[in-house]
Backbone as numpy.savetxt, mean C-alpha at the origin, in Angstrom:
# Nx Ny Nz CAx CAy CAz Cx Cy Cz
13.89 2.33 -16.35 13.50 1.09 -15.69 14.35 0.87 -14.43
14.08 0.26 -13.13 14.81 0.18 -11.81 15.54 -0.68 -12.43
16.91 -1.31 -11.39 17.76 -1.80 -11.83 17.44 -3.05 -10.87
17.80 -4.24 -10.86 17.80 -5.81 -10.34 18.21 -5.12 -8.71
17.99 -5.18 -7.62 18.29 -4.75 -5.85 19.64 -5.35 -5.50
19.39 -6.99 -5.83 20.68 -8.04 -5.24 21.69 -7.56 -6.09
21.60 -6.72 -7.32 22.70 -6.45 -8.23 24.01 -5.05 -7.69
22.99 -4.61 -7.08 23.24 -3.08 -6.23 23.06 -3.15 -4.68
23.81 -4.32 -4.05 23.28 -3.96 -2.90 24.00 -2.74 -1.83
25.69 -2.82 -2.77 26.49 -1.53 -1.98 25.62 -0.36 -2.11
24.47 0.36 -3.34 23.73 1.05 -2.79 22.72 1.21 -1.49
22.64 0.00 -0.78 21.91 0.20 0.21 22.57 -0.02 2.14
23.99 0.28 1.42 25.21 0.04 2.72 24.68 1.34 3.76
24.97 2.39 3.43 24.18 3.44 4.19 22.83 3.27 4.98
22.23 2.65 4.06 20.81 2.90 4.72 21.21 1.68 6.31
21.82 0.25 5.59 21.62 -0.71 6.57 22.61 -0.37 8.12
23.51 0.44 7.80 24.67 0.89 8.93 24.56 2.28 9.50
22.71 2.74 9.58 22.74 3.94 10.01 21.27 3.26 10.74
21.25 3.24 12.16 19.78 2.87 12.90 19.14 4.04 12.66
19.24 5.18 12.38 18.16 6.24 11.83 17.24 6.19 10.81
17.76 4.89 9.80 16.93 4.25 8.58 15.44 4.32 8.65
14.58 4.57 7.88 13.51 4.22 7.99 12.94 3.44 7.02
12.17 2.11 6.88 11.93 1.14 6.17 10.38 0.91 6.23
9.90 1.31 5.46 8.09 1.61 5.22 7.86 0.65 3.90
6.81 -0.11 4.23 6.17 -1.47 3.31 5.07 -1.23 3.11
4.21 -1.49 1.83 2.70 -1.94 1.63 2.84 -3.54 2.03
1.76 -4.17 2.01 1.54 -5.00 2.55 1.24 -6.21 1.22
-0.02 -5.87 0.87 -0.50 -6.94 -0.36 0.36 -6.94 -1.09
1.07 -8.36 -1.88 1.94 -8.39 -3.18 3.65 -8.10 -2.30
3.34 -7.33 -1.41 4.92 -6.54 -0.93 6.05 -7.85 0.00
4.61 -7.49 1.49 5.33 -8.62 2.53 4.07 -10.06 2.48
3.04 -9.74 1.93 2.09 -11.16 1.54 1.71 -11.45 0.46
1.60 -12.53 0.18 1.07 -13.24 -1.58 0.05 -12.64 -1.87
0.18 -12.49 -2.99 -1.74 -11.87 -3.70 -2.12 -13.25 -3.45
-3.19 -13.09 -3.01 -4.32 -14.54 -3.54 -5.97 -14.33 -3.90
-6.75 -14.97 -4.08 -7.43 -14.61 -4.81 -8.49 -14.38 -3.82
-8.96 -14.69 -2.50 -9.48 -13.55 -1.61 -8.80 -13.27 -0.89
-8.79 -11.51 -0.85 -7.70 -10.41 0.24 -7.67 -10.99 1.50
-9.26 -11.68 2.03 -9.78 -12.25 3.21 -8.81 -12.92 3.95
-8.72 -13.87 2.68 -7.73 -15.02 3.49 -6.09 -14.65 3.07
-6.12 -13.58 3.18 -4.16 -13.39 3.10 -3.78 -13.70 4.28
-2.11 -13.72 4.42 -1.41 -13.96 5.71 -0.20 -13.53 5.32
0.60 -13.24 6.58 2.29 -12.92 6.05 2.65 -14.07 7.35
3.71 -14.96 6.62 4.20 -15.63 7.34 5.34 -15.29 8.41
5.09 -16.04 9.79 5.73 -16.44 10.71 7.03 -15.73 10.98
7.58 -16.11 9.98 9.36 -15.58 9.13 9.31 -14.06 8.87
8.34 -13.64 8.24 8.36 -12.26 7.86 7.97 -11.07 9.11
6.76 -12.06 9.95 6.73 -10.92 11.17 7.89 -11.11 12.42
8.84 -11.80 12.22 9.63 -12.16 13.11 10.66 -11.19 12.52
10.94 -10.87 11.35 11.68 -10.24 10.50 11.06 -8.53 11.04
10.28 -8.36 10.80 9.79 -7.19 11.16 9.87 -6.66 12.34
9.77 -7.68 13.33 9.84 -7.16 14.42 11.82 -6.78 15.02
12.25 -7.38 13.87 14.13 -7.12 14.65 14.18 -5.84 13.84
13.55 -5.80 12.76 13.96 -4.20 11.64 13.26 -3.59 12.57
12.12 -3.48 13.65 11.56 -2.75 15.03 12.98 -2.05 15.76
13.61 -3.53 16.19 14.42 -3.07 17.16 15.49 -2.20 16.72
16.09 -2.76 15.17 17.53 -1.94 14.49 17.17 -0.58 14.12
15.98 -0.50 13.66 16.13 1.26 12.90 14.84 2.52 13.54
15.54 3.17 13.55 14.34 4.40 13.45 12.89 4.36 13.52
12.46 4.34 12.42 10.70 4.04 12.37 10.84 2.86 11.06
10.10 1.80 11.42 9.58 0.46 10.78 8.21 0.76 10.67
7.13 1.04 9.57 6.09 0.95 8.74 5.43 0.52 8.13
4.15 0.70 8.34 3.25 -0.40 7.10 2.32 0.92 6.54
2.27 1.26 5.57 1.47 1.56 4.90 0.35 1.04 3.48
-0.85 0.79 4.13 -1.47 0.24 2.81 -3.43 0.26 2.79
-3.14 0.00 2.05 -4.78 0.31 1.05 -6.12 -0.46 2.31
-5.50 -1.51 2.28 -6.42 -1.74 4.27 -6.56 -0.86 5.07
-7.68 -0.96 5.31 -7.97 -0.44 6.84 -6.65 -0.81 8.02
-6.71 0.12 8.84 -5.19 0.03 9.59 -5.81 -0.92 10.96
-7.04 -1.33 11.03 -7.40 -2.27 12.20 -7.51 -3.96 11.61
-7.79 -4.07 10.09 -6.66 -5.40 9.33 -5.83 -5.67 9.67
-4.76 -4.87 9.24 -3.22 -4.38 8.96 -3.04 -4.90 10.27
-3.18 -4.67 11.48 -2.86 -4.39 12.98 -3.23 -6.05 13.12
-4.06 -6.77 12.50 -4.38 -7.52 12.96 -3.72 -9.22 12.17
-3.76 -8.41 11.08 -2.69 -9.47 10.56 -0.97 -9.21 10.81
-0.89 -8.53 11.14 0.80 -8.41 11.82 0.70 -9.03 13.05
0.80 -7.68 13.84 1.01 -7.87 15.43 1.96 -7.86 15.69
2.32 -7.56 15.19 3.85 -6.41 15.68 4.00 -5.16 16.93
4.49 -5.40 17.35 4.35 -4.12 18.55 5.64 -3.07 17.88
5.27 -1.67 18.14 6.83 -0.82 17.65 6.44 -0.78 16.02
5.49 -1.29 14.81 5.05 -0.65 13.62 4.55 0.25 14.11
4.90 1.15 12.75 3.74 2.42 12.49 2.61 1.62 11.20
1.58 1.64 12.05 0.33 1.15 11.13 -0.71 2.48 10.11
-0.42 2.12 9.31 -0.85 3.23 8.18 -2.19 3.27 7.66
-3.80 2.94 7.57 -4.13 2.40 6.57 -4.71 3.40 5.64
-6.03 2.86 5.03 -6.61 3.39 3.72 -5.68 4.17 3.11
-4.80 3.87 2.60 -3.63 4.56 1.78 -3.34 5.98 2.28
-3.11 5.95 3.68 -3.37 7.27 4.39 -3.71 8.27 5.30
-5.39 7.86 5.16 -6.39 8.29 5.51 -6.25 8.01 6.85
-5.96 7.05 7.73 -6.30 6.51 9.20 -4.62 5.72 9.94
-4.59 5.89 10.67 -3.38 5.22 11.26 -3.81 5.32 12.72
-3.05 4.16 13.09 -3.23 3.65 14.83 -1.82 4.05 15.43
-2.46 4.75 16.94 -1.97 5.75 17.81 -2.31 5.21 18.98
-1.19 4.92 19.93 -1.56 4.18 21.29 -2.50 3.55 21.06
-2.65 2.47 20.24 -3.66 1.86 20.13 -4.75 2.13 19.92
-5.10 3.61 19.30 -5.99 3.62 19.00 -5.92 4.19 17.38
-7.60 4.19 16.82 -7.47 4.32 15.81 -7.74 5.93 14.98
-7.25 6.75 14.62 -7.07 8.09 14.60 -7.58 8.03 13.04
-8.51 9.16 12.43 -8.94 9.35 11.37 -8.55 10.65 11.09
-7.90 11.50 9.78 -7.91 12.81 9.66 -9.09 13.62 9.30
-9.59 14.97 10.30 -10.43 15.09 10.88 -11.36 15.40 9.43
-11.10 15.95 8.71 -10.96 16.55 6.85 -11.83 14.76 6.14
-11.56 13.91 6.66 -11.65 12.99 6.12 -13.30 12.40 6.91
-13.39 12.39 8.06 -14.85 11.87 8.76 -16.33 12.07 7.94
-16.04 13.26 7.18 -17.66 13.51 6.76 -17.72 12.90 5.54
-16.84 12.46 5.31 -16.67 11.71 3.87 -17.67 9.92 4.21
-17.35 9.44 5.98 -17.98 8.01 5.83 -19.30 7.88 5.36
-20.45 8.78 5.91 -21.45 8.11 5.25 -21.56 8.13 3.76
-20.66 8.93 3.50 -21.38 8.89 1.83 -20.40 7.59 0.75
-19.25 7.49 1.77 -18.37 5.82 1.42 -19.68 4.52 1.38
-20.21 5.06 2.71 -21.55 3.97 3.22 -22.38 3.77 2.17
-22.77 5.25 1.81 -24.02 4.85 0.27 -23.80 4.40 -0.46
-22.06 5.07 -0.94 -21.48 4.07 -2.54 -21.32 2.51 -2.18
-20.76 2.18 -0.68 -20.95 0.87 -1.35 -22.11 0.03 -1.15
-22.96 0.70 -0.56 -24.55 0.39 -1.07 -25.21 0.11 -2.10
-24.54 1.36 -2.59 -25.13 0.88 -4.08 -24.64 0.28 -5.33
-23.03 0.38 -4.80 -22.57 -0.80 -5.47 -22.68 -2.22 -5.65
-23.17 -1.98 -4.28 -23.74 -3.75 -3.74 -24.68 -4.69 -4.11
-25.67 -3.13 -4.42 -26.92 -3.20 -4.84 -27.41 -3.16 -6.58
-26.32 -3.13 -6.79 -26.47 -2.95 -8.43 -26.44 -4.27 -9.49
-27.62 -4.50 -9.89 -28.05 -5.67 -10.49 -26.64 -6.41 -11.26
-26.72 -5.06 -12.57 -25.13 -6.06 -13.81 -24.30 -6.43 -12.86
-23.53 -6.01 -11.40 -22.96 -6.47 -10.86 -23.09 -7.48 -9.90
-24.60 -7.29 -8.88 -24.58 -8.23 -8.41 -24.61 -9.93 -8.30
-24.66 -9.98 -9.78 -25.56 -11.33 -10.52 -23.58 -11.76 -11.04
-22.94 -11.65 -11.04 -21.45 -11.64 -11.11 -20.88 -12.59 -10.30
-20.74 -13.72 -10.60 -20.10 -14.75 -10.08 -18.90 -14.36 -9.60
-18.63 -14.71 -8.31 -17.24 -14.63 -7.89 -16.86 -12.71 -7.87
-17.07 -12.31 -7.84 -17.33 -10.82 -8.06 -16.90 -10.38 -5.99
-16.30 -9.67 -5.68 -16.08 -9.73 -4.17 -16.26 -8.18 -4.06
-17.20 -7.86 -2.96 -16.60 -6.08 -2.37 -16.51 -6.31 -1.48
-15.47 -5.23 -1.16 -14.53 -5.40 0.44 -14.96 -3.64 0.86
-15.98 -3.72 1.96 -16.03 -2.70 2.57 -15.02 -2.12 4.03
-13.77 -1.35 3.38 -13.22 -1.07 4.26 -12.98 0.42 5.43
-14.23 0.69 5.35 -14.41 1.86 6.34 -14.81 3.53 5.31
-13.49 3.71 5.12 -12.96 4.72 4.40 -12.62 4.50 3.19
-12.66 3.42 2.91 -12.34 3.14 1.25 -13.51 2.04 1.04
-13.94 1.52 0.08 -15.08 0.82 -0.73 -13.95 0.00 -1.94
-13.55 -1.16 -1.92 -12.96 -1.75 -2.98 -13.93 -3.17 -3.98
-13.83 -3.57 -5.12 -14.74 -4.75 -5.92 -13.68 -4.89 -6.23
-13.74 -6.60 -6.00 -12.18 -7.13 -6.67 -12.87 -8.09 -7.56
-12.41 -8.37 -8.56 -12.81 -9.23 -10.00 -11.66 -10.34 -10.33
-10.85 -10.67 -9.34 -9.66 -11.82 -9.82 -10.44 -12.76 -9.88
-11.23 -13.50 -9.22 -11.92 -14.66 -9.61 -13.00 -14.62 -10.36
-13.19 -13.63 -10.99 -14.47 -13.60 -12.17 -14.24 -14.10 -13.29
-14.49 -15.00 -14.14 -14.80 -15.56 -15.40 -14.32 -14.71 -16.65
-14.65 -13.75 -16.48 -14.26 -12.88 -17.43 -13.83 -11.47 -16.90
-12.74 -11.12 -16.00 -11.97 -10.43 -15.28 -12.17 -9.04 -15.98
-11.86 -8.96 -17.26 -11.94 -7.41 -18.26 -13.51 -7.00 -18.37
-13.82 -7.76 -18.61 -15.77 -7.67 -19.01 -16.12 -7.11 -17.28
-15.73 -8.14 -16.45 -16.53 -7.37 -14.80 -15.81 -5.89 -14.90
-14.46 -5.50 -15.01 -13.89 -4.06 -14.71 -14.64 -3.34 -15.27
-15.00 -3.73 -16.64 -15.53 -2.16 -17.23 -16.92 -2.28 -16.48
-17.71 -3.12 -16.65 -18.94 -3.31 -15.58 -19.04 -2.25 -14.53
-17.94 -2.73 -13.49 -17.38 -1.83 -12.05 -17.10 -0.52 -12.46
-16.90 0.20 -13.47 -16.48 1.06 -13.74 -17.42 1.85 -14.37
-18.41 1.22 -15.49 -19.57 2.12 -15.67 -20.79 1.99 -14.30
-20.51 1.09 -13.66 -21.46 1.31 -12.62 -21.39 2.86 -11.57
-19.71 2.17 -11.38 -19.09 3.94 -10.56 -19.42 5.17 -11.43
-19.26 5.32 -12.55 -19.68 6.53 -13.00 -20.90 6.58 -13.45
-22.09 6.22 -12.86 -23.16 6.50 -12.81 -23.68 7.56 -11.22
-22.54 7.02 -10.40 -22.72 7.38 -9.18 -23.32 8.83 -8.71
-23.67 9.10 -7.97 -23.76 10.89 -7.31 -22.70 11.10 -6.68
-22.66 11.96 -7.00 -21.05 13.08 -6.32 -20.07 12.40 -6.10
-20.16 11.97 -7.84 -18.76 10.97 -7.82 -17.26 11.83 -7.98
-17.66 13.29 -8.33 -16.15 13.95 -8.07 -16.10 14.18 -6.73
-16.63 13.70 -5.95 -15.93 14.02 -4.34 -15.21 12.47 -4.09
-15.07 11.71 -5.18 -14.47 10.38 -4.78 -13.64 10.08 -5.96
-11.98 9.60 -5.49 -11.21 9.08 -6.15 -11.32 7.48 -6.69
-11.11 7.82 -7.66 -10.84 6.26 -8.38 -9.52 5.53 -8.99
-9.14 4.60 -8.27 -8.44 3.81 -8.59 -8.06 2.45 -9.17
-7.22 1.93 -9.82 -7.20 -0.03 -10.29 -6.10 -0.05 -9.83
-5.93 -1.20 -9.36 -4.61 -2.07 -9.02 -4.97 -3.05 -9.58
-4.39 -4.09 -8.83 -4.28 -5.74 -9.07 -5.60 -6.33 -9.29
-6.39 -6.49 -10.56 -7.80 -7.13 -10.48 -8.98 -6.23 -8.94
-8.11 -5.06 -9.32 -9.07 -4.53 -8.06 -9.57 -2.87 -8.52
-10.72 -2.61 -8.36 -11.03 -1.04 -8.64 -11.61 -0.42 -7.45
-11.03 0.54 -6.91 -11.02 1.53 -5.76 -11.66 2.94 -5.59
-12.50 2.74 -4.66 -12.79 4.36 -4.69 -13.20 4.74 -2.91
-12.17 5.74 -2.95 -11.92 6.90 -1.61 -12.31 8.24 -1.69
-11.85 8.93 -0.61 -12.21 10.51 -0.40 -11.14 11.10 -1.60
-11.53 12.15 -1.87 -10.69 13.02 -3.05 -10.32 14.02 -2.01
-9.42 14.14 -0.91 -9.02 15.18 -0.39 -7.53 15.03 -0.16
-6.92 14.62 -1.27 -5.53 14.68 -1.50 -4.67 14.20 -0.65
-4.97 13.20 0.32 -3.91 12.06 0.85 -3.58 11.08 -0.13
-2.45 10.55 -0.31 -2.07 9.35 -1.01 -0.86 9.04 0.10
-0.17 8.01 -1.08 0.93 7.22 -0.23 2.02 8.11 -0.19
2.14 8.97 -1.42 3.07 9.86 -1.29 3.13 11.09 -0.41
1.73 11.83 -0.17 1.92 12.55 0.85 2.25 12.17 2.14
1.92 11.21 2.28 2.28 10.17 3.75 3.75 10.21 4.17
3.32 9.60 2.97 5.46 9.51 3.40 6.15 10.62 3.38
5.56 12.14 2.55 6.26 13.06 3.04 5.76 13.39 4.86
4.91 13.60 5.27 4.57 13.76 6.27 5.37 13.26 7.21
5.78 12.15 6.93 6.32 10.71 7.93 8.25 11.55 7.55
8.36 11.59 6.75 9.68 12.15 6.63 10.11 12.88 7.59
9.17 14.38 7.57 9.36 15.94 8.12 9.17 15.75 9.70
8.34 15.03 9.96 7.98 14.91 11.41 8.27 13.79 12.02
9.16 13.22 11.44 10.20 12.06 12.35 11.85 12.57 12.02
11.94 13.51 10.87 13.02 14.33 11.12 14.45 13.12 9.92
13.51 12.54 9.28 14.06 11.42 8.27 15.11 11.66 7.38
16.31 11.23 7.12 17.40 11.50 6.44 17.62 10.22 5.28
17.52 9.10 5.81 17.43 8.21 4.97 15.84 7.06 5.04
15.24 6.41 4.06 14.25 5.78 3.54 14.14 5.29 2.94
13.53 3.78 2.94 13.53 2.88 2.23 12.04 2.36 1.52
11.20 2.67 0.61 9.96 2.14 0.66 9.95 1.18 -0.12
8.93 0.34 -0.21 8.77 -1.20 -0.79 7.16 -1.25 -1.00
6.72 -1.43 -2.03 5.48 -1.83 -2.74 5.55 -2.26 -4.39
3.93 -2.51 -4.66 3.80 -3.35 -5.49 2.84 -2.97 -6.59
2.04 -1.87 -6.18 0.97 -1.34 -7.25 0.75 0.25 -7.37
-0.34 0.45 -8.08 -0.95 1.70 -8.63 -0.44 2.74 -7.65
-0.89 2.31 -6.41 -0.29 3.33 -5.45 0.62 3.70 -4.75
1.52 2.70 -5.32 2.77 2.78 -4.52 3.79 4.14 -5.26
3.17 4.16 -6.63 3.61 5.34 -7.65 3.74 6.69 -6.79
2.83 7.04 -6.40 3.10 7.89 -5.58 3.73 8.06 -4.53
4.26 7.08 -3.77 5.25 7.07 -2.99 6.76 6.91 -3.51
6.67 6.07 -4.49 7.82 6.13 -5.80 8.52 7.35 -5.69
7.44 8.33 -6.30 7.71 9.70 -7.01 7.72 10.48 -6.04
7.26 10.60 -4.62 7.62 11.71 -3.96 9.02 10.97 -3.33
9.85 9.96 -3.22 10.86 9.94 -2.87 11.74 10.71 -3.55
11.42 10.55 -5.15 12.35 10.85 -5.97 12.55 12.46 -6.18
11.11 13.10 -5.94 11.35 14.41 -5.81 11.97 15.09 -4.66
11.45 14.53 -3.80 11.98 14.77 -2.12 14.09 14.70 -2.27
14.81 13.53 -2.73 15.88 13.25 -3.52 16.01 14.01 -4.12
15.51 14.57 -5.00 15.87 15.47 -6.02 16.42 16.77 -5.28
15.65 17.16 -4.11 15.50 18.59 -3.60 16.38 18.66 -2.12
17.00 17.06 -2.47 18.71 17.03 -1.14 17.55 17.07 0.05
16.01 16.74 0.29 15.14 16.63 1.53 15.27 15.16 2.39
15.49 14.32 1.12 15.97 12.99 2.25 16.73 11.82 0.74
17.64 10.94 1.67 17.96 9.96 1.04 16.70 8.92 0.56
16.29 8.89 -0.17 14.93 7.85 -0.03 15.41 7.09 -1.49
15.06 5.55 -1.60 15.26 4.63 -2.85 13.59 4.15 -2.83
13.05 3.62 -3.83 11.82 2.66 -3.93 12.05 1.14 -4.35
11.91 0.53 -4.01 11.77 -0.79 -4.38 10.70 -1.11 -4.75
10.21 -1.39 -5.70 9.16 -2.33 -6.57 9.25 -3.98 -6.23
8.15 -4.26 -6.31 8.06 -6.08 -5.84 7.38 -6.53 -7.43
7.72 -7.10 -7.96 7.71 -7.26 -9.37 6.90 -8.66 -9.57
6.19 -8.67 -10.27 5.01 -9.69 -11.19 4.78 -9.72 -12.50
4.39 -11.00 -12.91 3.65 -10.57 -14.15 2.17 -9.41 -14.24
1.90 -9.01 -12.90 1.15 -8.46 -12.61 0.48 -7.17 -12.53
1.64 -6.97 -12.30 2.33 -5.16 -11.72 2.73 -4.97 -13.78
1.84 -3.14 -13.64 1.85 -2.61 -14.73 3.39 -1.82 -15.29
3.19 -1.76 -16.39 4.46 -1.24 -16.74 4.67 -0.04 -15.97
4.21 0.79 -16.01 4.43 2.18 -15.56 4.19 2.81 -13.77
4.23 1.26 -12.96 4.81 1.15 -11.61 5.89 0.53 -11.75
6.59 -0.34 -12.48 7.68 -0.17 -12.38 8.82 0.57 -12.67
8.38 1.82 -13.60 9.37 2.49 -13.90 9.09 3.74 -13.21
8.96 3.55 -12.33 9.05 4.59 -11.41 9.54 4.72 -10.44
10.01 3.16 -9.91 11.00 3.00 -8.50 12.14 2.68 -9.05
13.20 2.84 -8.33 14.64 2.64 -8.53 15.00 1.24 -8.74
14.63 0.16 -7.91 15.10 -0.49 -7.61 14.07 -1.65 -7.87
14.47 -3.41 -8.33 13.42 -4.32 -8.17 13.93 -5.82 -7.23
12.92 -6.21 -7.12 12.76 -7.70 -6.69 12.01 -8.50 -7.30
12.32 -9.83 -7.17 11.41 -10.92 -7.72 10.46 -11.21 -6.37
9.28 -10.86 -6.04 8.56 -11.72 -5.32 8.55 -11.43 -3.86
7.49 -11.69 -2.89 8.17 -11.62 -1.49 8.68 -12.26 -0.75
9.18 -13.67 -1.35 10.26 -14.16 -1.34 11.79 -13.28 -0.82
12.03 -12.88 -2.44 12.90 -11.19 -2.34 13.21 -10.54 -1.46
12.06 -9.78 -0.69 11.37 -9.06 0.21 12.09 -9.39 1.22
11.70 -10.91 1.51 12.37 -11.41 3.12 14.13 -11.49 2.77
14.58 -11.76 1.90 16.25 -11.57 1.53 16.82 -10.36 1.69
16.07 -9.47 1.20 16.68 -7.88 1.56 16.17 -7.46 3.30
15.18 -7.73 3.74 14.97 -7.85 5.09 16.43 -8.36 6.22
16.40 -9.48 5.63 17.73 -10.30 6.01 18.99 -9.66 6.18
19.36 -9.11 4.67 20.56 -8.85 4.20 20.40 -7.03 5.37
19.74 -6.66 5.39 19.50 -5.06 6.36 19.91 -5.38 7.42
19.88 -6.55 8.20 19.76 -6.69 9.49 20.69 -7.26 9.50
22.12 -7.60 9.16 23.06 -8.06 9.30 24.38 -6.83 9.47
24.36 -7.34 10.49 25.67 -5.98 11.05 27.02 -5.57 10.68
């Protein structure tokens, strides 16, 4: 199990007294509140003001997350992030928006699934029932449904009815079920990528769900193999499953938390 962050913070003296640091965030649950539509999230005032001085102090400052990276871009606005999105798949480059090339022939057939997810009676008749079409990924979120367990399995025998549903990954997080390209990007390859080709010695990542596991675990292997200093921080809920938290080193209460260790980094 990670250990309490504020309890250990001399473990993170290195990272904060070396501007080579690199400090990479998911977004939902991490640096903004879950709420019950993704729509209307926000990260406050405080936190992008925060972001933007961890810009100026370290190395590379990051967002990686399950949004589309023209969201992401748009609920920050940060100048100097590296904007990440679909857990991967797409990130913004001089302003523009760059797709991996392996990944393009995959949209229309994202397009059909969530067509026909859309289109699918047991689900559509689902009160409060939300899909979020985000380019490259297709997400149904069920937090405001009536009966939250009853809609998942719903969402879930609907998806495996699908066509050429092994060319598409499936995922759950937070009251949310996911499905992307199956061509082996996650959060963890990312962040190795982001390591090797920014030349990374020390790393800090921070998330909150299913997928952050994989960024978890390639720190820890990457660590393991003397490739980089890297810790995980978990953002902790009644929410978040057992077996994302025992996979990062380190926890917080809340993103509350979040903005305290932000704080406590940027103090010289």
């Amino acid at each position: 199990m990670p250990t309490y962050l504020f309890n250990h913070l001399n473990e993170f003296e290195d990272f904060r007294k070396d501007e080579k640091t690199a400090v990479i965030t998911d977004i939902d649950g991490t640096i903004s509140k879950i709420v019950l539509d993704p729509y209307e999230a926000t990260i406050s005032q405080i936190m992008k003001t925060t972001l933007k001085k961890l810009v100026n102090k370290f190395q590379l400052v990051g967002i990686v997350t399950g949004r589309n990276v023209k969201n992401a871009k748009e609920m920050l606005e940060v100048d100097g992030l590296l904007y990440i999105g679909s857990h991967g798949l797409e990130y913004l480059k001089n302003d523009e928006i760059y797709i991996e090339p392996e990944v393009e022939k995959y949209l229309p057939l994202i397009q059909k699934v969530a067509q026909n997810i859309q289109t699918e009676e047991e689900l559509y008749n689902i009160k409060n029932i939300l899909f979020q079409e985000k380019g490259l990924c297709f997400t149904v979120h069920y937090r405001k449904c009536e009966d939250p367990e009853g809609t998942r399995r719903k969402i879930l025998d609907a998806i495996n009815e699908l066509e050429e549903l092994e060319k598409f990954k499936v995922t759950e997080g937070r009251k949310v079920v996911e499905i992307r390209p199956k061509i082996g990007h996650d959060k963890g390859t990312i962040l190795e990528k982001l390591i090797f080709e920014n030349a990374i010695e020390k790393i800090i990542y921070l998330g909150d769900d299913v997928t952050d596991v994989d960024a978890f675990n390639k720190l820890k292997e990457l660590k393991g193999e003397n490739k980089v200093n890297g810790l995980g921080i978990v953002v902790i809920s009644e929410e978040v499953p057992e077996f994302v938290r025992e996979n990062a080193s380190f926890y917080v209460n809340g993103v509350e938390e979040v903005q305290k260790f932000f704080n406590w980094l940027l103090k010289s």
